[in-house]
MDAnalysis code that builds the backbone (N, CA, C; Angstrom):
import MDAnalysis as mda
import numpy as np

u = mda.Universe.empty(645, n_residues=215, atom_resindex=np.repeat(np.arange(215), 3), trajectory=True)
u.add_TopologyAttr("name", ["N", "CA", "C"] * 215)
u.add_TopologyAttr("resid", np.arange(1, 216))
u.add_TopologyAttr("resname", ["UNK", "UNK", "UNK", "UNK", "UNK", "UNK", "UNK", "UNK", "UNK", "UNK", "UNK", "UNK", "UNK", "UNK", "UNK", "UNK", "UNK", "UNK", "UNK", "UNK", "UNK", "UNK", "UNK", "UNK", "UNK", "UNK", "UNK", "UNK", "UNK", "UNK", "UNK", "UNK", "UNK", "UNK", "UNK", "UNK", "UNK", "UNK", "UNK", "UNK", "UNK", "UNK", "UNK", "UNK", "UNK", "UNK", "UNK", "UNK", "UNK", "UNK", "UNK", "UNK", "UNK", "UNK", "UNK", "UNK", "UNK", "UNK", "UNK", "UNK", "UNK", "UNK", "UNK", "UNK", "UNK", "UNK", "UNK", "UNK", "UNK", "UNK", "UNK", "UNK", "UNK", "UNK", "UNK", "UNK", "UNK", "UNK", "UNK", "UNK", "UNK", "UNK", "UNK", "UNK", "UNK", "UNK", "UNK", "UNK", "UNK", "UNK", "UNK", "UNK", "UNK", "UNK", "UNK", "UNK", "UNK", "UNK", "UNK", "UNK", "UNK", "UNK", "UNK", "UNK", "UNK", "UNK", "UNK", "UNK", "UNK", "UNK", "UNK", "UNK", "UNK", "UNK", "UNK", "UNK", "UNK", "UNK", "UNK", "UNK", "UNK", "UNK", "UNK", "UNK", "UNK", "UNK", "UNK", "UNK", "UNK", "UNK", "UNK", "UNK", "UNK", "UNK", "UNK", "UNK", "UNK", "UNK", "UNK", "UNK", "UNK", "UNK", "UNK", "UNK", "UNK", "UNK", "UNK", "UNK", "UNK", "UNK", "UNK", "UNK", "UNK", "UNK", "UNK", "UNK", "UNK", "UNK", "UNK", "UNK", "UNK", "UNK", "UNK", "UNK", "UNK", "UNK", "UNK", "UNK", "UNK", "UNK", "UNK", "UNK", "UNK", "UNK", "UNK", "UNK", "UNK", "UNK", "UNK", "UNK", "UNK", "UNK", "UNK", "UNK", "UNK", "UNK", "UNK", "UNK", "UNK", "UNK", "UNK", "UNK", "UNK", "UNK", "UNK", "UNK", "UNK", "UNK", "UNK", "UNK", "UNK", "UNK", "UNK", "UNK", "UNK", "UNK", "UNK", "UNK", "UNK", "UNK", "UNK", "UNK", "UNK", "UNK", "UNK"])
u.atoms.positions = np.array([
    [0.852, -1.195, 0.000],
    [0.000, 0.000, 0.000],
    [0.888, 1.244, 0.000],
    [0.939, 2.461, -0.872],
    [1.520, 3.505, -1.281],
    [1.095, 4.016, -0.547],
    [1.900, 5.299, 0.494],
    [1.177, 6.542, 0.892],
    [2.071, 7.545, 0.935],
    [1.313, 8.479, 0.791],
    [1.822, 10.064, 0.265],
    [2.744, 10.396, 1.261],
    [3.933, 11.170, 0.793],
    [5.000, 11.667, 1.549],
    [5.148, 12.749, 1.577],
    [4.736, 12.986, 3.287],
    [4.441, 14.492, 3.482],
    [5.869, 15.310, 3.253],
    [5.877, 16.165, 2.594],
    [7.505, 17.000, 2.259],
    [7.540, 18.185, 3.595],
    [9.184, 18.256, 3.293],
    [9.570, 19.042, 4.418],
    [9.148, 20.220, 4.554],
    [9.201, 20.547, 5.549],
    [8.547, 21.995, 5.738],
    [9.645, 22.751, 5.973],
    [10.071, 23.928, 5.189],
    [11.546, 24.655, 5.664],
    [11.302, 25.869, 5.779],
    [12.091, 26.854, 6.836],
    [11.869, 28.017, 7.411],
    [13.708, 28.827, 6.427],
    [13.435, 29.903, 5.830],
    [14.420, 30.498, 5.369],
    [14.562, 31.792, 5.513],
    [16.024, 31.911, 6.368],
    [15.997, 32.664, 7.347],
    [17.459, 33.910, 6.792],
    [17.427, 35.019, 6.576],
    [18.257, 35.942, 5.916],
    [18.782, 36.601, 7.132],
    [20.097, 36.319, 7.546],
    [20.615, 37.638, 8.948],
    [21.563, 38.746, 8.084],
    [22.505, 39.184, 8.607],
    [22.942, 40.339, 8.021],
    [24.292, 40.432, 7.548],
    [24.647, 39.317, 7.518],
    [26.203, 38.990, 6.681],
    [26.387, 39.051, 5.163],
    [27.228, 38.282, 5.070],
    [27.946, 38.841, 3.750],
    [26.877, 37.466, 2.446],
    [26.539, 38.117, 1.390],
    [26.008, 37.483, 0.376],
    [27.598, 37.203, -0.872],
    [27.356, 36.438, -1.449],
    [28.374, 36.349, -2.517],
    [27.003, 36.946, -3.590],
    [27.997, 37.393, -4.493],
    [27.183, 37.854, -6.025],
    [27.159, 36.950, -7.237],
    [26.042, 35.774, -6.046],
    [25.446, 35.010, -7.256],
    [24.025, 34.659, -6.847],
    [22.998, 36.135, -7.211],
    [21.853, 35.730, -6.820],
    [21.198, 34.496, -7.059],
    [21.591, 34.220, -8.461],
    [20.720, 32.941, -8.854],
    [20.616, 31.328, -8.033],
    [21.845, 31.632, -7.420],
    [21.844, 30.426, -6.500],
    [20.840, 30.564, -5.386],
    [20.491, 31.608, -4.967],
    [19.832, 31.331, -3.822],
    [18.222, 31.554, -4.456],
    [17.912, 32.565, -5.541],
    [16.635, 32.468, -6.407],
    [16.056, 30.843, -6.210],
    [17.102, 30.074, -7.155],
    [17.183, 28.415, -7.263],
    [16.885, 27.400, -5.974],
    [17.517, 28.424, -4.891],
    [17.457, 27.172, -3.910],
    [15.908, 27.665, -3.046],
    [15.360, 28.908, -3.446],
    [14.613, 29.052, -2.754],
    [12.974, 28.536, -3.341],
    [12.189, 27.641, -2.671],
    [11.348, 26.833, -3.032],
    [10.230, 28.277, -3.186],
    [9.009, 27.680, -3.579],
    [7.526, 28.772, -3.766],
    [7.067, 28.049, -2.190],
    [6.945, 27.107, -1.645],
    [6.566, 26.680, -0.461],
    [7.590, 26.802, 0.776],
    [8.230, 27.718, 0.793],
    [9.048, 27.929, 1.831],
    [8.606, 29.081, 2.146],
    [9.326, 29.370, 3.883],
    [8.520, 30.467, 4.338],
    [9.743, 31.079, 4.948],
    [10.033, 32.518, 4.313],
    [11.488, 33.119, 4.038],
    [11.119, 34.201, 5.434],
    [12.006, 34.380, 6.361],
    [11.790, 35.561, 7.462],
    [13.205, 36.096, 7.421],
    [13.527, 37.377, 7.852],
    [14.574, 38.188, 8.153],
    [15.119, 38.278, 9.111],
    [16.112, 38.976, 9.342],
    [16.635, 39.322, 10.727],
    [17.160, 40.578, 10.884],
    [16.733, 41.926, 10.379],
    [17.013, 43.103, 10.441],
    [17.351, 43.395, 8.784],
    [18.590, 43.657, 8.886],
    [18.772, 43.902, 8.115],
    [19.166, 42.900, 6.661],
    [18.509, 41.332, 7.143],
    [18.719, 40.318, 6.390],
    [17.674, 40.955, 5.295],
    [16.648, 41.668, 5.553],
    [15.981, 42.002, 4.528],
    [16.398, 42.835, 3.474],
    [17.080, 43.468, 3.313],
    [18.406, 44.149, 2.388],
    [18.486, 43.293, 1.279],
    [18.795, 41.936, 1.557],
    [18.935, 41.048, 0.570],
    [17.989, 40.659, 0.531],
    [17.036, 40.438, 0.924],
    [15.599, 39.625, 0.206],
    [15.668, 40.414, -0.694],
    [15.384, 41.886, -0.671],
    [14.919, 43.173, -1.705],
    [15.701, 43.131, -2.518],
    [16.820, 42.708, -2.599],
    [17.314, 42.696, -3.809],
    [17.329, 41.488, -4.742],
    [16.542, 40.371, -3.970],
    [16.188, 39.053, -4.503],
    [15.095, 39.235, -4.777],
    [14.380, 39.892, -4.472],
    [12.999, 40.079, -4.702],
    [11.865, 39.305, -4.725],
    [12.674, 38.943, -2.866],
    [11.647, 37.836, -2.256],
    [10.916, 38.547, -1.361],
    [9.830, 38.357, -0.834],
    [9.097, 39.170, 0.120],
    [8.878, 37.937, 1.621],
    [9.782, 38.281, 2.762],
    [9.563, 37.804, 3.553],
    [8.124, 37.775, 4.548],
    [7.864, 36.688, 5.702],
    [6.479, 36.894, 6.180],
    [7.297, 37.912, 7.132],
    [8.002, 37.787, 7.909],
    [7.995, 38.487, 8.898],
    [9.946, 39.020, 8.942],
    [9.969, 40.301, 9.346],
    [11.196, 41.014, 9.569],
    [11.274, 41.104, 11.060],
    [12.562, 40.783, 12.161],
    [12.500, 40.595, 13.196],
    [13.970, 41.185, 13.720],
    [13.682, 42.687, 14.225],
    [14.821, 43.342, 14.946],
    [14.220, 44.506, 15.754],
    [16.126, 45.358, 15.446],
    [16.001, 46.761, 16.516],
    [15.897, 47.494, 15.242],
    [16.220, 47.370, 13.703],
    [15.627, 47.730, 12.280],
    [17.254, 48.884, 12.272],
    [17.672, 48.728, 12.593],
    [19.154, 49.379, 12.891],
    [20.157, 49.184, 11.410],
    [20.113, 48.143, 10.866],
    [20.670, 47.809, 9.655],
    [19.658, 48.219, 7.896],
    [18.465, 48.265, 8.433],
    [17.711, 48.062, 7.060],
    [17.103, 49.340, 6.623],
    [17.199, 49.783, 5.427],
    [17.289, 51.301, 4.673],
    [15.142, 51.589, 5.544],
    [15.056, 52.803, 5.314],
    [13.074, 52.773, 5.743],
    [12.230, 52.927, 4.868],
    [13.303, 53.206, 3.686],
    [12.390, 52.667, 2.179],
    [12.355, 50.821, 2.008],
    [13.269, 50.247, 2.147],
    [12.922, 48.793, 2.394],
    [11.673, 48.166, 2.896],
    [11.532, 49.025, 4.474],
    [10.623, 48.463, 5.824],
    [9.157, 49.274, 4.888],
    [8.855, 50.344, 4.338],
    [7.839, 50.916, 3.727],
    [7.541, 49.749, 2.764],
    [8.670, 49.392, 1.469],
    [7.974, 48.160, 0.939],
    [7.525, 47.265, 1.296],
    [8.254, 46.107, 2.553],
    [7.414, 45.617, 3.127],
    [6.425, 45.839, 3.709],
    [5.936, 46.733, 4.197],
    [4.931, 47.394, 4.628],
    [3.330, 47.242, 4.086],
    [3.758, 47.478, 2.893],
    [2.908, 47.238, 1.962],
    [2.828, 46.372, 1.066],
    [3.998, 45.660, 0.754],
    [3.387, 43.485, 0.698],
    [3.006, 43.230, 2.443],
    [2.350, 43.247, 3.044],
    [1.760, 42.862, 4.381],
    [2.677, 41.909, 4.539],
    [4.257, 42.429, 4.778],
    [5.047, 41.651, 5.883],
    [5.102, 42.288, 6.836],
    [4.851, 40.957, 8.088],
    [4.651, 41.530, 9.512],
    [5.853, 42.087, 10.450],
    [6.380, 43.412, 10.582],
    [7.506, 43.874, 11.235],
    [7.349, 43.562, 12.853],
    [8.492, 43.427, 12.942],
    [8.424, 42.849, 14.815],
    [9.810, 43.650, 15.181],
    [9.420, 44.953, 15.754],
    [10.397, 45.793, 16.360],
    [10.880, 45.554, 17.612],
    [12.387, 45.346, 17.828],
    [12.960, 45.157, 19.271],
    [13.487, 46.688, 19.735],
    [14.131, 46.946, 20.709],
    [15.162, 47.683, 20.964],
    [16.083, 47.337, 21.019],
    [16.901, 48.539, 20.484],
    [18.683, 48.009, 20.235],
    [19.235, 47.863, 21.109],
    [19.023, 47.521, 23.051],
    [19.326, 47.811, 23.737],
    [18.996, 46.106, 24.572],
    [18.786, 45.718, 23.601],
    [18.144, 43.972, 24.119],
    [19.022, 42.759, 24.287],
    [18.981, 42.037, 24.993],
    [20.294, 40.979, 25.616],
    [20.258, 40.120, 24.583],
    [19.548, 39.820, 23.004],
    [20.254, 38.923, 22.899],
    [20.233, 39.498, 20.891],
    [20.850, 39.095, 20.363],
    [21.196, 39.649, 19.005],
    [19.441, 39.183, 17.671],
    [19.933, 39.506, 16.645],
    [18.918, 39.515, 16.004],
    [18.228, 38.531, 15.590],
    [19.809, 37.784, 15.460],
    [20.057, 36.606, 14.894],
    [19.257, 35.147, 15.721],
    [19.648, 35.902, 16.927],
    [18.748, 34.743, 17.989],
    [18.159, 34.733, 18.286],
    [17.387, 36.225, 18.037],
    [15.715, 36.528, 18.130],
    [14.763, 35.628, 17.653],
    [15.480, 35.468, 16.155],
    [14.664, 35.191, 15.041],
    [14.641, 33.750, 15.291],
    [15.689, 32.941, 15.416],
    [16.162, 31.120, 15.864],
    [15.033, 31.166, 16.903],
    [15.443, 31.546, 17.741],
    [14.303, 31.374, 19.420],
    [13.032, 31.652, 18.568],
    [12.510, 32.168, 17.882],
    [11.223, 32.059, 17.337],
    [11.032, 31.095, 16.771],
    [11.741, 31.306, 15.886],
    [11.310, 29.758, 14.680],
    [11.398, 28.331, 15.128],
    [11.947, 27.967, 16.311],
    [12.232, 26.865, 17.311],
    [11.025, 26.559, 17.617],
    [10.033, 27.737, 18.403],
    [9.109, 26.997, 18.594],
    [7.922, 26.710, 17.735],
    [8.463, 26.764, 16.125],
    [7.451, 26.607, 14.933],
    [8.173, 25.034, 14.671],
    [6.425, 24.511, 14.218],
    [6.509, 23.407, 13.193],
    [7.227, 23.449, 11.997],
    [8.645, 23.486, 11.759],
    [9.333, 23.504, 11.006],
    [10.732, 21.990, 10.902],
    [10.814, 21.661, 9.855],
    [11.635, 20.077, 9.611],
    [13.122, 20.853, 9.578],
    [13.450, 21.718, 9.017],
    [14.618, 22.566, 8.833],
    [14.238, 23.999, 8.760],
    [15.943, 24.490, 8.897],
    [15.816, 25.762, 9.034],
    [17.076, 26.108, 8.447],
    [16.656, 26.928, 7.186],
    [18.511, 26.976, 6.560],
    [18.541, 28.636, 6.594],
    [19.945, 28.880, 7.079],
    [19.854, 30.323, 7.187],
    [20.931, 30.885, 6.369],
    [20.662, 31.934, 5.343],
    [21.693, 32.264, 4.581],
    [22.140, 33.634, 5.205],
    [23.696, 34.021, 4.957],
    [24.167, 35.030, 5.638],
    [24.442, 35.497, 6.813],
    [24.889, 34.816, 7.170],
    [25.409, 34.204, 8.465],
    [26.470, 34.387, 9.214],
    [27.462, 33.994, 7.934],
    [29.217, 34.608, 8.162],
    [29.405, 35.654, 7.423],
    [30.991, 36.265, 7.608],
    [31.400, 37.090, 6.845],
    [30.697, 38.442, 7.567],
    [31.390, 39.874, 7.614],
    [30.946, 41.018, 7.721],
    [32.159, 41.235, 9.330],
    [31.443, 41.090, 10.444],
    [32.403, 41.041, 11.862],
    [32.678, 39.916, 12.165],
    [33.490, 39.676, 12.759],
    [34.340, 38.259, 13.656],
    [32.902, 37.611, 14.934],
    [33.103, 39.019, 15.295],
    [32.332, 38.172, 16.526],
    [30.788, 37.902, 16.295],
    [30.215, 38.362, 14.955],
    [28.746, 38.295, 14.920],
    [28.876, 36.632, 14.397],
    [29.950, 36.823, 13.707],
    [29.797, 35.593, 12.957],
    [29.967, 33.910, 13.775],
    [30.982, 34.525, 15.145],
    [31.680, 33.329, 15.714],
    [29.984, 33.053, 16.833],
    [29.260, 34.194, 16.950],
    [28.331, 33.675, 17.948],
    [27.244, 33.198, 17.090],
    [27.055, 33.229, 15.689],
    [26.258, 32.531, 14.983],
    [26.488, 31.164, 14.928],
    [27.559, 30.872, 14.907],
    [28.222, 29.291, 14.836],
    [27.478, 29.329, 15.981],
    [27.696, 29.391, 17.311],
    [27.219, 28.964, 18.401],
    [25.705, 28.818, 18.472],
    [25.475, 29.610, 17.814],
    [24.030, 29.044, 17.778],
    [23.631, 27.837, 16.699],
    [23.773, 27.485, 16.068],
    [23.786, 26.170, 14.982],
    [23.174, 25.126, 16.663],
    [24.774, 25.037, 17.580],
    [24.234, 23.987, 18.745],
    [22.795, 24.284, 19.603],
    [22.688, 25.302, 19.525],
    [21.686, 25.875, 20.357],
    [20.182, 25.140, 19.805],
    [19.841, 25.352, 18.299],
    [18.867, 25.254, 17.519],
    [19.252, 23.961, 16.636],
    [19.036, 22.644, 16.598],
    [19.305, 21.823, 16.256],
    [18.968, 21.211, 14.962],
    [17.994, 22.466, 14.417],
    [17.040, 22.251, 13.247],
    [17.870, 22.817, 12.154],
    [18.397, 24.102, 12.692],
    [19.551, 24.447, 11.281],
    [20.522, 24.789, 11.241],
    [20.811, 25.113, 9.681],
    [21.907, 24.848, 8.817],
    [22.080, 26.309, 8.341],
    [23.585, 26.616, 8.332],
    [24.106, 27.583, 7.327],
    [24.424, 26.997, 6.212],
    [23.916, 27.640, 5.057],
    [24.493, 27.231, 3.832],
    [24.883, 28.657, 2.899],
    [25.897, 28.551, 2.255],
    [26.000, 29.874, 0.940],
    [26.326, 29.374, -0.406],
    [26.510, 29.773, -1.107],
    [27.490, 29.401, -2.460],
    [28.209, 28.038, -2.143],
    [29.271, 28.506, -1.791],
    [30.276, 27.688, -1.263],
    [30.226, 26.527, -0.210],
    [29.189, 26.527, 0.446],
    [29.674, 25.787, 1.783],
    [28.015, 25.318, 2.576],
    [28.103, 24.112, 3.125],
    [27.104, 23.891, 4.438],
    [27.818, 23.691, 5.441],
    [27.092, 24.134, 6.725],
    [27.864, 24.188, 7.857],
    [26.629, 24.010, 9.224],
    [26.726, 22.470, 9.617],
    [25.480, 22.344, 10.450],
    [26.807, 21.674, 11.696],
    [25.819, 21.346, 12.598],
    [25.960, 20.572, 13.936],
    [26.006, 18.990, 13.808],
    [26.735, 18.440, 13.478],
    [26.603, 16.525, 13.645],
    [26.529, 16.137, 15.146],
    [25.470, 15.676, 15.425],
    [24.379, 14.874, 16.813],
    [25.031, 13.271, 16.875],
    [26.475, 13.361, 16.952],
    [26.893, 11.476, 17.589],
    [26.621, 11.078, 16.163],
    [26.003, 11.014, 15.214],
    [25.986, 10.575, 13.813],
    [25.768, 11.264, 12.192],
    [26.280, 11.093, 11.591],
    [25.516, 11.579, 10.572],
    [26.099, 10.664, 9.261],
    [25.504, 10.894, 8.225],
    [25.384, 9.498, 7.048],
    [25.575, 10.708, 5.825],
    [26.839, 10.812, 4.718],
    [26.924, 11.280, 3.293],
    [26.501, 10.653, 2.464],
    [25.010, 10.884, 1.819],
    [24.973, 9.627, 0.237],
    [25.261, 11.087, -0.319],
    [26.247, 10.486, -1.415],
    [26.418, 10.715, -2.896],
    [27.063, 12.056, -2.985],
    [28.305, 11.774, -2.288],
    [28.719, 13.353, -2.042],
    [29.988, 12.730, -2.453],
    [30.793, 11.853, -2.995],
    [31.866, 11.385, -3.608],
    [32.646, 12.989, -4.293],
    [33.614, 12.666, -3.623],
    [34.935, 13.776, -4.342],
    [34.627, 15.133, -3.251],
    [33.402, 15.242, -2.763],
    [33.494, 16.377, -1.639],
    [34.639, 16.795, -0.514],
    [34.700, 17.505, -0.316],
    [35.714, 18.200, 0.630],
    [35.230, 18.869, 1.868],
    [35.441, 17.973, 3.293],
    [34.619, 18.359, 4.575],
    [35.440, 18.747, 5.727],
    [35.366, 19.579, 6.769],
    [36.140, 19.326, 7.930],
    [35.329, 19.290, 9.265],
    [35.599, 18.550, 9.993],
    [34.945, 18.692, 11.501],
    [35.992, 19.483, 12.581],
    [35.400, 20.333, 12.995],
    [35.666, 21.501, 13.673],
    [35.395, 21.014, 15.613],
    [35.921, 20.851, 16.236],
    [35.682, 20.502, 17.816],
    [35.250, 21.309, 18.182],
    [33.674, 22.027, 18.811],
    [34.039, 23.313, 19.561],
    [33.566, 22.476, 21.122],
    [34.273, 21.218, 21.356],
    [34.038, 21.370, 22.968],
    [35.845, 20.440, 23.481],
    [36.131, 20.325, 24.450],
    [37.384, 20.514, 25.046],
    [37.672, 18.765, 24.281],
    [36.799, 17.832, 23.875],
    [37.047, 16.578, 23.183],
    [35.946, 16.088, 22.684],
    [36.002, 15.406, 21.632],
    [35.339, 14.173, 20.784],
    [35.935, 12.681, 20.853],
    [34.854, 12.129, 21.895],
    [35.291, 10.609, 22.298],
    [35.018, 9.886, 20.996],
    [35.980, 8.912, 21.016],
    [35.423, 8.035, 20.134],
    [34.959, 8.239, 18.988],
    [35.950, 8.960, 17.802],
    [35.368, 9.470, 16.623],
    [36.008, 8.503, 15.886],
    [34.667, 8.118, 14.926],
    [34.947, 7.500, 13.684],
    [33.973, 8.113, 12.462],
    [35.477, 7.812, 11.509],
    [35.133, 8.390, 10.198],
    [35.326, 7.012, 9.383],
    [34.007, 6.622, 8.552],
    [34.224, 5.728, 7.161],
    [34.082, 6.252, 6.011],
    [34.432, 5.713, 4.984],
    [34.098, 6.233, 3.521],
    [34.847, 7.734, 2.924],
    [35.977, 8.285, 4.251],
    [36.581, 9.319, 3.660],
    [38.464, 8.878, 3.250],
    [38.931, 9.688, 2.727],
    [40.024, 9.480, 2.169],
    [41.021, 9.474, 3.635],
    [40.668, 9.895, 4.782],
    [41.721, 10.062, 5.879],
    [40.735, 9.231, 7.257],
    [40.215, 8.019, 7.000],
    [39.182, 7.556, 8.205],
    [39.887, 7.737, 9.332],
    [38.841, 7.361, 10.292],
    [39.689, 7.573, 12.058],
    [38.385, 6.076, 12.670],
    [39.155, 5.459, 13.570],
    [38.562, 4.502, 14.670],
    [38.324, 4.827, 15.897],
    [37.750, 5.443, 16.440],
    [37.736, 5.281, 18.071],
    [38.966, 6.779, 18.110],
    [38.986, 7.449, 17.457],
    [39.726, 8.510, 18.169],
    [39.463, 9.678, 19.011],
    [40.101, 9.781, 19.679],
    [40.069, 10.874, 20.295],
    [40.655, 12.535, 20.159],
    [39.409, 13.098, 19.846],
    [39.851, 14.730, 19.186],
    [39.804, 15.470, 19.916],
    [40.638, 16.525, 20.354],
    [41.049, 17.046, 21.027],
    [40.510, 18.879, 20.196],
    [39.856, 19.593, 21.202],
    [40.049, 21.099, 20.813],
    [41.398, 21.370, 20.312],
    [40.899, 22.344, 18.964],
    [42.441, 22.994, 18.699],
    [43.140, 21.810, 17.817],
    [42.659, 20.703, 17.100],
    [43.364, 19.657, 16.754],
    [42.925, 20.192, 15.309],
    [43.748, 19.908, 13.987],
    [43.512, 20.050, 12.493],
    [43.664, 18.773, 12.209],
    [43.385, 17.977, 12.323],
    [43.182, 16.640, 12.042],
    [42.035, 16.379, 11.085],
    [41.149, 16.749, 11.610],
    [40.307, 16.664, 10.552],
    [39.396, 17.635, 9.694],
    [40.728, 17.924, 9.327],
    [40.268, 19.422, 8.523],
    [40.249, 19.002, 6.730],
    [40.095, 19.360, 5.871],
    [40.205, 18.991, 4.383],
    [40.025, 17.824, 3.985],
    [39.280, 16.938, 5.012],
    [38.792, 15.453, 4.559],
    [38.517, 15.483, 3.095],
    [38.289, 14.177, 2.496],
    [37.544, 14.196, 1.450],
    [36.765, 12.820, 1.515],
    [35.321, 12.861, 1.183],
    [34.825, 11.515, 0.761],
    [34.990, 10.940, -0.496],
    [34.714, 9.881, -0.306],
    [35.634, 8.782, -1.147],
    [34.658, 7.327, -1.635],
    [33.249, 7.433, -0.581],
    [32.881, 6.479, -0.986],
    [30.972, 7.153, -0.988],
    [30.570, 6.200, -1.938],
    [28.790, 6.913, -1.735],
    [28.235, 6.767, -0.454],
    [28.100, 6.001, 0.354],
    [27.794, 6.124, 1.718],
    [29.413, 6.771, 2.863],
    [29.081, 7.609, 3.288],
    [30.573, 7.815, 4.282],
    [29.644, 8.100, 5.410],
    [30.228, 7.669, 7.112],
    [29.815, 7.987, 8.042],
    [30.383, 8.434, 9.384],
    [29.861, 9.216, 9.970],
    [30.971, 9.851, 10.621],
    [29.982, 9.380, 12.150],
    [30.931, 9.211, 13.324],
    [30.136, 8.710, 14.483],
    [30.759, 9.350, 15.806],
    [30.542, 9.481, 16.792],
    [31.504, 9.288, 18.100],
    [30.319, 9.739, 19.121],
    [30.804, 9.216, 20.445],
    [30.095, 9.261, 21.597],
    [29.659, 10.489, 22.445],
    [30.653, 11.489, 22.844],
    [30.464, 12.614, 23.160],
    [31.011, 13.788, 22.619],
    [30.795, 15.143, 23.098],
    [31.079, 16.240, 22.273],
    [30.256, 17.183, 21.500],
    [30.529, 18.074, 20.680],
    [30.175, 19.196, 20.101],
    [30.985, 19.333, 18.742],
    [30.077, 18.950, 18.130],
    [31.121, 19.079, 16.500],
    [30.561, 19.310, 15.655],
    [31.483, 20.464, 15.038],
    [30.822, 21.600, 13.623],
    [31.403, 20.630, 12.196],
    [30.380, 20.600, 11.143],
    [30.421, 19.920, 10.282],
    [30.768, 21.400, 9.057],
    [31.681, 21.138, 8.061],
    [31.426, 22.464, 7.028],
    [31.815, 21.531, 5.809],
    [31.099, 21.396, 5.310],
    [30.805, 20.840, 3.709],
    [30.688, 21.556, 2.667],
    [32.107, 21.279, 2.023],
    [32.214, 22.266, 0.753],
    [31.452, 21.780, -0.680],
    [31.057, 22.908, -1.650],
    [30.150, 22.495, -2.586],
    [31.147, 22.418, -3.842],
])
């Protein structure tokens, strides 16, 4: 007996970093059933994609007030903070969308622009377990003790430690595997992997580890 497969539901989320100048990639990646929100001045780039987000979510500190007028009038819903608020825009918007029925959450613009906006965005990836940075170039999520590559042969990956060790890491199916090792913060070990086989899998017991998958 066949039954219908409900498709993912994805939340696409614009903060205020750096875009590369190739709109069409993100035109392409962006579905008609996705539901695109901002983060201040992430709306900058919708407008010039000439996507119309549901909702814009800041202190509006970054985004021109001819922008916020257009949205205005496509009935996107503005949600004004003060610039004076404990936690950034970026995590405004995550802490919202967390508690939405959403399967993923890919957020473009992310890195690039300041050091430190960018290094506390990484930190949030662990925080929100649902998403993913992706750009042009690169995905960059959280691996949870497992994760499984089909069909990523010839790719180029590194796992990043951000906690003091990774027990028990194993890597199959890449050009540099590991058994049972132990990774240490601060270690380049497994930096410029490459996969090598159509299934590759990466495993270990405890820890905090940033995945960045080059395209």
């Amino acid at each position: 007996m066949m039954t219908d497969t409900i498709p993912m539901k994805r939340a696409i989320v614009f903060l205020n970093g750096e875009l590369l100048e190739e709109d069409k990639f993100y035109k392409e990646f962006i579905k008609d059933d996705d539901d695109i929100y901002c983060a201040d001045g992430g709306a900058m780039h919708t407008y010039k994609l000439g996507k119309i987000p549901i909702e814009i979510i800041g202190d509006m500190d970054s985004v021109s007030k001819d922008v916020l007028v257009y949205y205005e009038n496509k009935k996107t819903i503005i949600k004004r903070f003060s610039k004076d608020k404990d936690f950034t825009d970026g995590e405004l918007i995550l802490e919202y969308l967390d508690s939405k029925n959403y399967d993923e959450v890919i957020v473009f613009a992310a890195m690039g622009g300041r050091t430190d906006h960018a290094l506390t965005n990484l930190n949030l990836i662990f925080k929100y377990k649902k998403t993913k940075f992706i750009s042009e170039k690169e995905e960059i999520f959280a691996v949870d003790r497992y994760f499984k590559f089909e069909n990523q042969i010839g790719k180029e990956v590194s796992f990043i430690p951000f906690s003091d060790e990774i027990s028990r890491l194993t890597l199959k199916g890449f050009k540099f595997p590991l058994d049972r090792y132990k990774l240490k913060r601060g270690s380049s070990i497994c930096m410029s992997n490459i996969i090598i086989e159509n299934t590759a899998e990466i495993n270990f017991e405890n820890g905090t580890l940033l995945c960045i998958l080059q395209k």
